[in-house]
Phi, psi and omega in degrees: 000113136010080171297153198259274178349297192296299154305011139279310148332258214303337173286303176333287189297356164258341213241300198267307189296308171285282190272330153069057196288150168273156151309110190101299191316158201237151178247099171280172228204046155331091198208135180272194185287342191304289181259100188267358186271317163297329185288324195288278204327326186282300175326333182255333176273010155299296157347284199308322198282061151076339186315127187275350180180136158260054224249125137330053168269106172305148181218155184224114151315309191302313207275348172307308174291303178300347168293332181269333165269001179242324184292128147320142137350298214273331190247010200251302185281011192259098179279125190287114176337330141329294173319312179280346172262000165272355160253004134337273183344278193312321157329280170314265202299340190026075198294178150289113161242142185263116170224145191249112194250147192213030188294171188268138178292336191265342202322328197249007167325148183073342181272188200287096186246037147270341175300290176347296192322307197287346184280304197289334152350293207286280204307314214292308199290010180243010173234003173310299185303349177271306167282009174255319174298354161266333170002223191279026159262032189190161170245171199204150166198143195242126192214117141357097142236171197279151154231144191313296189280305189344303180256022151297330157334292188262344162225081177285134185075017154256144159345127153312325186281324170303268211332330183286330172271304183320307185314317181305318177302310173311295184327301163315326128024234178296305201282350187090018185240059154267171157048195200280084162315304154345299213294303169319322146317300157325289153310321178288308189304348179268332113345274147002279203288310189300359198243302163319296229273294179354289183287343167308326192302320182287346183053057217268132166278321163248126140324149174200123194241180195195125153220183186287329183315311188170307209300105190218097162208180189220133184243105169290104153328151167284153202253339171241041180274161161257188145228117203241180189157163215010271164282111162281153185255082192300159154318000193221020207002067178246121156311114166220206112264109216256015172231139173212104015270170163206130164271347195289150139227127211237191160207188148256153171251148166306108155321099174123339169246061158189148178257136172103222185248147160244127168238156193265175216227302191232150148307158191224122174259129179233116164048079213354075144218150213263169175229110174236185182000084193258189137203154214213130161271151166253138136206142187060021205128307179283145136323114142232357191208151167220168162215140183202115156340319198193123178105012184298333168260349173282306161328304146292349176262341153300308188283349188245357184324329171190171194303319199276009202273342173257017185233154195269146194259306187228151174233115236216112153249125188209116187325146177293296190302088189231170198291330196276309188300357185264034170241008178055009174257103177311100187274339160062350170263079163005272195357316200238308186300328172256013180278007173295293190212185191297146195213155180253157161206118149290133173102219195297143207289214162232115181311297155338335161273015166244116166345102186054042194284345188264018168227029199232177178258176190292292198315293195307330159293307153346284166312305141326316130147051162266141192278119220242141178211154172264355174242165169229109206220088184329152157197138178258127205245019134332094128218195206283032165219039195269124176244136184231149183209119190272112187273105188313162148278009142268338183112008164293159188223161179205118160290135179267280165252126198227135176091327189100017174230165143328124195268336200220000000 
């Protein structure tokens, strides 16, 4: 069980270590209903660590859904002029954002979700230009607590209230916030990087993955890409972290350079609907074919979202052996499942992996071939016999991975 200590901790460790608010700055605060007592406890230790406002938008999935089944298409695409000036607001001000997530993985079963679909169509190009200007200007971080159904999901046929601790235990976990989170964190991330600058030394043009499963495909690199991973650095050089946990070490790959099949590995919950046994074709860049057990229209309606959505944003490495996935647990969450093992995402790239990307312009990041979308959608192609091999720009190969581990 969860200690009133232990969830003090982990609220430290998301509020300094994740989100790392400056002084004077003001903080927003995504959170569903489920534990409001850690949000109030994050709320205040936003406070101490200096935040001039602390604002709170509760979010509910139940009621989130009956807006997508009794609202029209037409008013379901209608973003309200309110609306544009608080992501005015967030631009121009640029606050620290949290969000703590705790939705039911199953939450939006059943509604229309191509009407969804067609709304956020509608809307997303009148809130774009507000999320590119804020773009690696501001810190932001995504953190994990239970919800109910969520962990009947993930501990079926427990108590709801066991089920609810167990979770908190994973989590806790998971995120490294036992014994001295501080210090632990410290270490990973140093760790992290020293692992990044390695694979950085090669300068690799392509990726190439192989498992028994199915999965025979290839990926191209940027020639000024990177490879990144735990604490990251805004434009104003303020630290954060902004998944906690994270185990990834990731890039963006050239829009437009890969080939074959992927198969996923975990299930993929997309806009609280589950995605299960998928696999995905490339050619010339692009998805062209998906297949999935469960979810087939959600997957294609995932690949059609915008022009840029069937083509890939990251490419994410993480050991089979790794701390979440050595918990033997399905977590049914992107948050944690793909931080298990290595995962691919469709849609947008990362600016930040490109090598002096904060002196280049968007179009020009483009061109170069990072990818722009309105989605980003992670899915894990992690197993244990996942081989990976990094292709010089002579044609020399370097194992990466063997086994579902590390070569180096």
């Amino acid at each position: 069980m969860a200690t009133p200590k232990q969830l003090e901790a982990y609220a430290d460790l998301i509020v300094h270590n994740g989100l790392n608010p400056s002084p004077g700055q003001e903080v927003i605060i995504m959170a569903g209903l489920d534990q409001p007592a850690f949000v109030r406890m994050v709320v205040e230790k936003c406070y101490l660590a200096g935040a001039s406002k602390v604002t709170v938008e509760w979010q509910d999935m139940p009621t989130a859904k009956l807006h997508q089944i009794y609202q029209t298409e037409e008013k379901l695409s209608v973003i309200e002029d309110w609306q544009i000036e608080k992501w005015r607001w967030r631009a121009e001000n640029l606050p620290a954002r949290l969000w703590l997530d705790s939705d039911d993985p199953d939450g939006m079963n059943g509604i229309d979700q191509g009407k969804r679909a067609r709304a956020q169509q509608a809307w997303f190009p009148k809130i774009k230009p507000f999320r590119d200007a804020m773009e690696n200007r501001h810190q932001w971080c995504i953190a994990g607590v239970p919800g109910v159904e969520w962990a009947r999901k993930v501990f079926p046929g427990v108590p709801d209230a066991d089920a609810v601790e167990k979770l908190w235990d994973a989590i806790l976990t998971a995120a490294r916030a036992t014994g001295d989170p501080a210090a632990n964190w410290q270490q990973h991330n140093r760790q992290i990087h020293d692992r990044c600058a390695k694979l950085n030394a090669y300068r690799f043009a392509a990726l190439e993955y192989h498992s028994s499963n199915g999965t025979d495909f290839r990926v191209g690199l940027m020639p000024q890409g990177i490879f990144a991973g735990a604490a990251e650095t805004d434009l104003s050089g303020r630290v954060f972290n902004p998944n906690i946990p994270s185990e990834e070490i990731f890039t963006t790959p050239c829009r437009g350079d890969a080939e074959g099949l992927l198969v996923s590995t975990k299930p993929l919950s997309w806009q609280g609907s589950l995605i299960e046994d998928f696999s995905i074709r490339f050619e010339n860049g692009k998805a062209v074919e998906v297949k999935a057990a469960k979810g087939q229209d959600a997957l294609e309606r995932m690949i059609s979202m915008d022009e840029g959505a069937p083509y890939l944003g990251e490419c994410a490495l993480i050991a089979w052996d790794s701390p979440i996935n050595n918990t033997g647990i399905l977590f049914y969450h992107t948050l944690y499942d793909e931080n298990a093992s290595c995962h691919v995402a469709l849609g947008r790239g990362f600016e930040n992996c490109v090598e002096g990307f904060e002196n280049l312009s968007r179009e020009e990041l483009r061109q170069l071939g990072v990818n722009d979308s309105m989605i980003h959608v992670d899915f894990m192609i992690g197993a244990r016999d996942l081989a990976i091999t990094g292709i010089m720009a002579d044609g020399s190969r370097v194992p990466v991975f063997r086994g579902g581990g590390w070569c180096f």
